[in-house]
N, C-alpha and C positions, 0 to 999 in steps of 0.2 A: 846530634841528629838534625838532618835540615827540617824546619818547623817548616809545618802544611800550611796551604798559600789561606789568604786571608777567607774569611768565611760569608763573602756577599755575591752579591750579583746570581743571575739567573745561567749563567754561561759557564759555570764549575761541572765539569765531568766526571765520573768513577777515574779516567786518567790521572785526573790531578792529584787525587787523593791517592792513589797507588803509587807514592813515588819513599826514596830510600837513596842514602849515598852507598853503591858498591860498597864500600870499606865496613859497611851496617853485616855484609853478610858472610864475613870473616873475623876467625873466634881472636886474632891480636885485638881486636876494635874492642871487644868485653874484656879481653885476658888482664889487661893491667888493671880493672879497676876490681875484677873479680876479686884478682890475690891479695889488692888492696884489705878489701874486705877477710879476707884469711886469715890477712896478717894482723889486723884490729887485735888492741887490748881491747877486752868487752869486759863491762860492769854495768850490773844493773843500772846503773845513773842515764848510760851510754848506750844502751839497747835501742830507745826508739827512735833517734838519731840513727842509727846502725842500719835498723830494721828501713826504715826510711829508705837510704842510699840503695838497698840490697833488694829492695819492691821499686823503684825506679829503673835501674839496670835490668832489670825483668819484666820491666815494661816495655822496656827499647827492645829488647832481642823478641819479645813476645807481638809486639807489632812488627817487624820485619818480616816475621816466620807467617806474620797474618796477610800479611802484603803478597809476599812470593806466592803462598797458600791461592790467595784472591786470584792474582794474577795468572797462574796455573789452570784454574777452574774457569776462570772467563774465557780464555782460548786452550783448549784442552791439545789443538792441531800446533800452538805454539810450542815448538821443540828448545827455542832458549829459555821460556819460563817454565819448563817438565825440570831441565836445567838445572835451571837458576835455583828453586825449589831444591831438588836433590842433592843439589852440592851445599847450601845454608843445612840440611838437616845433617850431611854427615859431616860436617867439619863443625858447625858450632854445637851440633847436640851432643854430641858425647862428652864433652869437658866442660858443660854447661850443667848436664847432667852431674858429673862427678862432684865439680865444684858446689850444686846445689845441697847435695848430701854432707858434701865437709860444714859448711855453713849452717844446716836445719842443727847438725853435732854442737858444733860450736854455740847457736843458741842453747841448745837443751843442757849445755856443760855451763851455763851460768850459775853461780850458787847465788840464793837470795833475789832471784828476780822472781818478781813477783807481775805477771801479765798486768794491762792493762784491758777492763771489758772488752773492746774490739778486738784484742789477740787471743782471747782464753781458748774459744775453738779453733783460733787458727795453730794456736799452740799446739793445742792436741793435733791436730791434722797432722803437723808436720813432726810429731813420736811418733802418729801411726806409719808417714810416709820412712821416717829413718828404719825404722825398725822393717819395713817392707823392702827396702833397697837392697838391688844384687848386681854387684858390678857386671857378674855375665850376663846380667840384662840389657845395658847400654846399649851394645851393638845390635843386640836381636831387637830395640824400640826402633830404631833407623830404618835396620830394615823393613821392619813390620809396616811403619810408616811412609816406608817406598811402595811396597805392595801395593797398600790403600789406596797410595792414590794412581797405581791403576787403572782402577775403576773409574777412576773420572775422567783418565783417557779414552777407555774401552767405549762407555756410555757417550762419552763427550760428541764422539764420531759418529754417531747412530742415528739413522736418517729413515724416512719412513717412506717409500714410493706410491704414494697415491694422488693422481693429478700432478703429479711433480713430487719436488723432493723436499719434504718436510721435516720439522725437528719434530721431536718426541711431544713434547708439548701442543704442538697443534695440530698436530692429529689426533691427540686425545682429545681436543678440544670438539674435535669432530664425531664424537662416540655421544654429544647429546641430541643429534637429528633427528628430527620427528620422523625420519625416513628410514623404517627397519632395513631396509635393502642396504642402505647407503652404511648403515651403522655395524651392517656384517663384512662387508667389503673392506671399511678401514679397519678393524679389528684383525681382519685377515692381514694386511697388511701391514699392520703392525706387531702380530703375530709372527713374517714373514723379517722383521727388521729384527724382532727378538730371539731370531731362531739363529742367525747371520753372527748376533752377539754370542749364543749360548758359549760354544767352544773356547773363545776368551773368558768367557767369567768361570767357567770350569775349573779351569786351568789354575784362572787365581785363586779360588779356593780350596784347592788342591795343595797350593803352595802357602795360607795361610793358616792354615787348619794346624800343619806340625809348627806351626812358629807360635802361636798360641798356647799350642801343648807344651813346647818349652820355656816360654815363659812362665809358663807355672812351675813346672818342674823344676826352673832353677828356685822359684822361691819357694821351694819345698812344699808346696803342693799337690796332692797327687789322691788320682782318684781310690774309693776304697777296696784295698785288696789288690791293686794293679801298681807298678810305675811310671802309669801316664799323668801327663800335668793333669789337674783340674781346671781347666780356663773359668769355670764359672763360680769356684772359688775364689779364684786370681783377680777377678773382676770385683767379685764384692768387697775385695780387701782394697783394690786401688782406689774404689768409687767410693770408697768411706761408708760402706750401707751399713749401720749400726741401729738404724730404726724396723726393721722389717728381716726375714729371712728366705731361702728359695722358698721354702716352703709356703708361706705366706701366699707366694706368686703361685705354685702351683694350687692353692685353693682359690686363687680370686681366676684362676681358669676357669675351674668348674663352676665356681659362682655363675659368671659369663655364659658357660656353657647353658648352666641349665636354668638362668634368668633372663638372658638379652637376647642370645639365638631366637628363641619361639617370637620373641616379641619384633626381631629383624625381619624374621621368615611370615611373621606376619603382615609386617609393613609392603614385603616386595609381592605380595601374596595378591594384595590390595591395588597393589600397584599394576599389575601386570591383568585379571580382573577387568580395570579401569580402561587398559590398552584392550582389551578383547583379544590378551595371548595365552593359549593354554598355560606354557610352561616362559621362563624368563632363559633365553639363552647368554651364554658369555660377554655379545654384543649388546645386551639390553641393561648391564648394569656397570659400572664405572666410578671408582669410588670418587676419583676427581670432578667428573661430569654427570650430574645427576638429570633423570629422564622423567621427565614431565609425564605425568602421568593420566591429562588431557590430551596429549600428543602435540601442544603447541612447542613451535622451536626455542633452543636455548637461549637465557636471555644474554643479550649481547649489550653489554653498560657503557662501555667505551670500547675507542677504535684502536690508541696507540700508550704508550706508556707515560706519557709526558699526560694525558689524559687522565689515566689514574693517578697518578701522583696528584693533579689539579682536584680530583673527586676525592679521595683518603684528606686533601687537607682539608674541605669543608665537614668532610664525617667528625676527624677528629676536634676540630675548632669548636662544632657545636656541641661535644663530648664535653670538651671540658680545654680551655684556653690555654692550657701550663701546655698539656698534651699537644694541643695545635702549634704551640708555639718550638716546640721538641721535631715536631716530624719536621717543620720549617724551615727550623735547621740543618735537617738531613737532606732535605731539597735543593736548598739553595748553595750548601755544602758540596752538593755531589759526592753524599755516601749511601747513591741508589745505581744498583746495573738490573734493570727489570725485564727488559727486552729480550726476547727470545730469540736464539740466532743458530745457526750451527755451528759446531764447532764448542759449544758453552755449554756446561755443566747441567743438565736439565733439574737437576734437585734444586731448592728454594731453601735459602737459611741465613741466620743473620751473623757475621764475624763482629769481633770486638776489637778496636785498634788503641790498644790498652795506655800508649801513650798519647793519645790524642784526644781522651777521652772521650772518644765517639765510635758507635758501630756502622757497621756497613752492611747491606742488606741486596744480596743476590737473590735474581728470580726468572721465571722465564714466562712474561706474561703475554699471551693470545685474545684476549678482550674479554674474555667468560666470565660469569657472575665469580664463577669458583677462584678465579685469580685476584679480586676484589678480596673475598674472604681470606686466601691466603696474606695479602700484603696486612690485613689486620692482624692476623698472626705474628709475621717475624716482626711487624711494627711491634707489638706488644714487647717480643725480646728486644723491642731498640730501644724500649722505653725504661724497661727491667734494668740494662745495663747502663745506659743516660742517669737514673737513677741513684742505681749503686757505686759506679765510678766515681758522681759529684759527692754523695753522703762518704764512699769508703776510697780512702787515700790508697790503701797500699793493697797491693795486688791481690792478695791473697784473700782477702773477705771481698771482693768483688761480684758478682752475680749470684749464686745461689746452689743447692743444692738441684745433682738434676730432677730430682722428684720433685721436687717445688718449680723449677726453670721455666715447665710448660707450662704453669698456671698464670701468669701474667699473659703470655701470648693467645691462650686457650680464650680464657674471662675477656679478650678486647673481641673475640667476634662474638661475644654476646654482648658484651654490653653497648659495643657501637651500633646492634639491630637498630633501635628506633632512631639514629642517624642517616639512615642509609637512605633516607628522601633524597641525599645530592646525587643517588646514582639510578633509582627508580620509581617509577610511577606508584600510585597508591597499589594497583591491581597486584602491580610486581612484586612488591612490598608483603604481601603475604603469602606469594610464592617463596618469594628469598624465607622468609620466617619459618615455613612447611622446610622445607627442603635443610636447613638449619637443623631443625630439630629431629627432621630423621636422619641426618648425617651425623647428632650425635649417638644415636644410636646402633646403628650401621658401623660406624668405628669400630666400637670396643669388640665384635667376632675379629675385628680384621687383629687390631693392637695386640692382642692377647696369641692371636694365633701365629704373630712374630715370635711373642717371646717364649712359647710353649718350643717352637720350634729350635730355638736359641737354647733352653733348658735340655732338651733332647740331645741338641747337636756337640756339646759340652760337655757330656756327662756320660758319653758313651766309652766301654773301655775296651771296643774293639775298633780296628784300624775304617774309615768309612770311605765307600765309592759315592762316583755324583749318581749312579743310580739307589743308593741307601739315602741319598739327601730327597733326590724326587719321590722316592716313596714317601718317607714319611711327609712330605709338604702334601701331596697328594690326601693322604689318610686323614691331618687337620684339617687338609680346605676341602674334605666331606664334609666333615662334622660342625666347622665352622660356619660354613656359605651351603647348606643343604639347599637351599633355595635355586642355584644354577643348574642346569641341566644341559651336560653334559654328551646327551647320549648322542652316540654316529662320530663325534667329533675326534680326534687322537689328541688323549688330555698330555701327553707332552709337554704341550704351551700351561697344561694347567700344573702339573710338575714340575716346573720349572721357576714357578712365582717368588722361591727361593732366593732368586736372584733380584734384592731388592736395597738401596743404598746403605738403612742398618745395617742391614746384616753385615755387607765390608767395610763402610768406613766409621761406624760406630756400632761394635760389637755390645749384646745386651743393653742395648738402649734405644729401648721400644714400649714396652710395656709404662713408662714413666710418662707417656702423653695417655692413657687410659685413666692412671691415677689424677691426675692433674686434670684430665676432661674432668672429672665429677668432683672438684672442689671448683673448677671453672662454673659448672652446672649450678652449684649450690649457690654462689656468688652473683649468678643470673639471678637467680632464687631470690636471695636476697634484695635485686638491685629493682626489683618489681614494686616492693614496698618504698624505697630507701635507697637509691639512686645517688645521690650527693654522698651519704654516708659510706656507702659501698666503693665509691670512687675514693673518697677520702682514705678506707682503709688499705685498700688496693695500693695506692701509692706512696702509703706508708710504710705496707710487707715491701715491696719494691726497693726503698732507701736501705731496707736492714742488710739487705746481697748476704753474705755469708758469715754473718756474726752472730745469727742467731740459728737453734736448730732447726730443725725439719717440722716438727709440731708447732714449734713457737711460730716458724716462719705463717703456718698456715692460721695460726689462731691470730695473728698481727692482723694478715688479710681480711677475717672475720670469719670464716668455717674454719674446719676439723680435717687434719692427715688420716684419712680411713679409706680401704679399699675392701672391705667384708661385705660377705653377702646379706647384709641384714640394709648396711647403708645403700651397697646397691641397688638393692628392692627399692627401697624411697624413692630414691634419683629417677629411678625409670618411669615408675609411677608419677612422680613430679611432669619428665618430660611426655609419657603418652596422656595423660590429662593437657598439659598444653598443647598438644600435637590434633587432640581432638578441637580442640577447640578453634586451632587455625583451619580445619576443614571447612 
């Protein structure tokens, strides 16, 4: 594999670091060392030797697929990286696939091995994965995985006409103006760019919905009483969920429901009050863009991305040195594409380039406070995987459970609050703080009302149109967001909210940033009293990545995996006592 260029100077771009020899993205370049590994005598003496070679090669193919991946979503109008992508997924994943299942056999037919700590769970992972595996799955992951990334064409293209022709991102950026007029007009108009999209994203999941169903259906899954797959069974057997059940999920709804709603609906209640608006319409609330509720304009921290990058390293520097000296790397590396452009993936997330030991972190930033707190976010998962990569060698215990994942990302835009002088004045400073703390709780109607809808959408065992999907979104975003008003409008636009990145390119996985908000919460909590220790422990769940469980992982951090309405209560109480107190 040609080694990434050296890691100094101020002049390394996302370019540099996106690069691969052609021959990386055909399966001869893996095949001989794969069958290598096939053909292995294995004895326990020889396993982590074995295991070694076999988490290396799964590094290289797993950074290749992260590159092509990257490069896809940076230019979405890019026809030879839709490509280049497409043709890596169907030619090396299928016999990459197969061959992984021969080798998970081959480990578990060892007699007398006896794991080493850092493999016991990974151990088990990979009986639950053998045992889960259906060769007429291969082809339908391909595809499935062609669909997906659809959507980042579909979206990628998507331009907003107001004043000219905007990304998605900056016009939402425009939804915080102290100017109602102005903030109905871009709403409308980007109403008008998601109306343009609807028919494409229809379409696609239209087309993903039976490929889902059969996916489970080949793995003998199937809903009760019917022979439709279960996807939402299918899901919790792939995602390893053995700490929790649907069920679980469907009570921390109603928790949500009938704990955080009054307290949202009372926040926006005050807020709007504040503005001297009877009622809040569609254009007055924005989950990304939150509205000052003095009526002064958004705050605007920096002008360009090379800016924030400059302002996140003094935040994190004065966080804590290890931290500053990690993102430094990612800067000076060139594994940041932050800039919002057209043509580019407007979601924000961080990849992992598994051989290189470094992640990359796409964004699409406009200068808004709220793009500040975003880059602390996916920094958090840059720091999670920096982490775990250097503590865990071999692939498979790398990063974390996703129920744990979101809580290093979550815990950094708390805990970098009293940092955040590199990017505002004192005044600002308790704006940012206000606006923080009802953003978290404004979240969890929205988190939950993904996944309720995810549970619904999964579990139905009659055949569904895009009008049975609008409805039901419609009926949760009553019950969820009571606070909008609606009336005279054609909620269309508001039926339609369905159409949101989870939901296509990572199916049931939503609901795990709600869980992870309120150990993030607790860990705030904590870092009130005991700042240094909180860090300390922070960075030490961090090193564990995937060797330890899900409870452990959280009790390492220093709080508790709980999502019940009893810990709920506390949390919110916690955060409307601080909330008052920033008034």
């Amino acid at each position: 594999m040609t080694a990434l260029p050296p890691q100094t100077g101020e002049d390394r771009t996302p370019d540099d670091v996106l690069v691969f020899e052609t021959a990386q993205t055909t399966w001869p370049h893996y095949a001989q060392r794969m069958a290598a590994l096939e053909r292995a005598e294995l004895s326990p003496a020889g396993v982590n030797a074995w295991l070694h070679d076999w988490s290396e090669l799964s590094k290289e193919a797993a950074q290749t697929g992260a590159v092509l991946g990257l490069r896809a979503d940076l230019n979405t109008a890019d026809e030879a990286a839709q490509s280049a992508l497409a043709a890596y997924r169907g030619e090396v994943g299928p016999p990459m696939m197969r061959a992984g299942q021969v080798l998970r056999r081959k480990l578990l037919a060892v007699q007398d091995y006896t794991p080493a700590p850092d493999m016991v769970l990974a151990l088990r992972r990979m009986q639950g994965e053998a045992e889960f595996y259906r060769e007429a799955n291969v082809p339908l992951e391909i595809v499935h995985a062609e669909q997906m990334q659809r959507y980042a064409e579909i979206t990628g293209a998507q331009t907003v006409n107001f004043g000219g022709e905007l990304t998605v991102p900056e016009a939402e950026a425009l939804l915080g103006s102290a100017d109602r007029k102005r903030r109905e007009n871009v709403w409308t108009a980007m109403s008008a760019s998601r109306e343009a999209a609807r028919p494409a994203l229809n379409a696609l999941m239209q087309d993903l919905l039976p490929i889902r169903r059969q996916l489970a259906l080949n793995a003998d899954l199937t809903l009760p009483g019917t022979q439709m797959g279960d996807y939402r069974a299918y899901t919790w057997r792939q995602l390893g969920r053995v700490d929790y059940t649907p069920q679980d999920c469907l009570d921390f709804h109603a928790a949500v429901l009938g704990e955080v709603v009054p307290l949202a609906a009372e926040i926006m209640g005050d807020k709007a009050r504040q503005l001297g608006l009877d009622t809040l319409r569609p254009w007055d609330y924005s989950r990304r863009t939150a509205l000052d509720p003095e009526g002064r304009p958004p705050l605007h921290p920096f002008e360009s991305a090379p800016e924030l990058e400059a302002i996140a390293q003094r935040v994190f520097d004065a966080l804590d040195p290890e931290l500053g000296a990690r993102f430094g790397l990612m800067r000076t590396g060139g594994y940041l594409d932050l800039a919002s452009r057209q043509g580019k993936m407007s979601h924000a997330y961080c990849e992992s380039l598994e051989h290189a030991d470094m992640p990359f972190v796409v964004m699409n930033v406009v200068g808004t406070s709220q793009d500040l707190g975003v880059l602390l976010h996916e920094i958090g998962h840059a720091f999670h995987f920096m982490a775990s990569s250097r503590a865990q060698p071999l692939i498979w215990n790398r990063w974390s459970p996703l129920e744990f994942v979101e809580v290093p990302s979550m815990a950094m835009e708390y805990l970098a609050l009293d940092q955040l002088s590199a990017a505002y004045l004192p005044a600002e400073l308790e704006r940012v703080r206000r606006e923080q703390l009802e953003g978290s709780i404004l979240f969890l109607p929205w988190a939950v009302q993904m996944d309720a809808f995810q549970h619904w959408l999964y579990t139905q065992s009659a055949e569904l149109s895009i009008a049975d999907l609008d409805a039901k979104w419609l009926e949760l975003d009553r019950a969820y967001h009571p606070w909008l008003d609606w009336s005279g409008l054609d909620e269309r636009e508001r039926a339609g909210g369905w159409q949101y990145y989870h939901i296509f390119r990572n199916p049931f996985y939503y609901l795990e940033y709600a869980m992870c908000s309120l150990g993030a919460v607790d860990l705030w909590r904590q870092s009130r009293t005991d700042k240094p220790g909180t860090l300390a422990r922070y960075k030490a769940a961090l090193s564990l990545g995937n060797t330890a469980t899900l409870p452990e992982l959280y009790r390492a951090a220093g709080t508790q995996f709980r999502f019940d309405a009893a810990y709920l209560s506390e949390l919110m109480t916690f955060l409307m006592n601080e909330l008052k107190g920033a008034l």
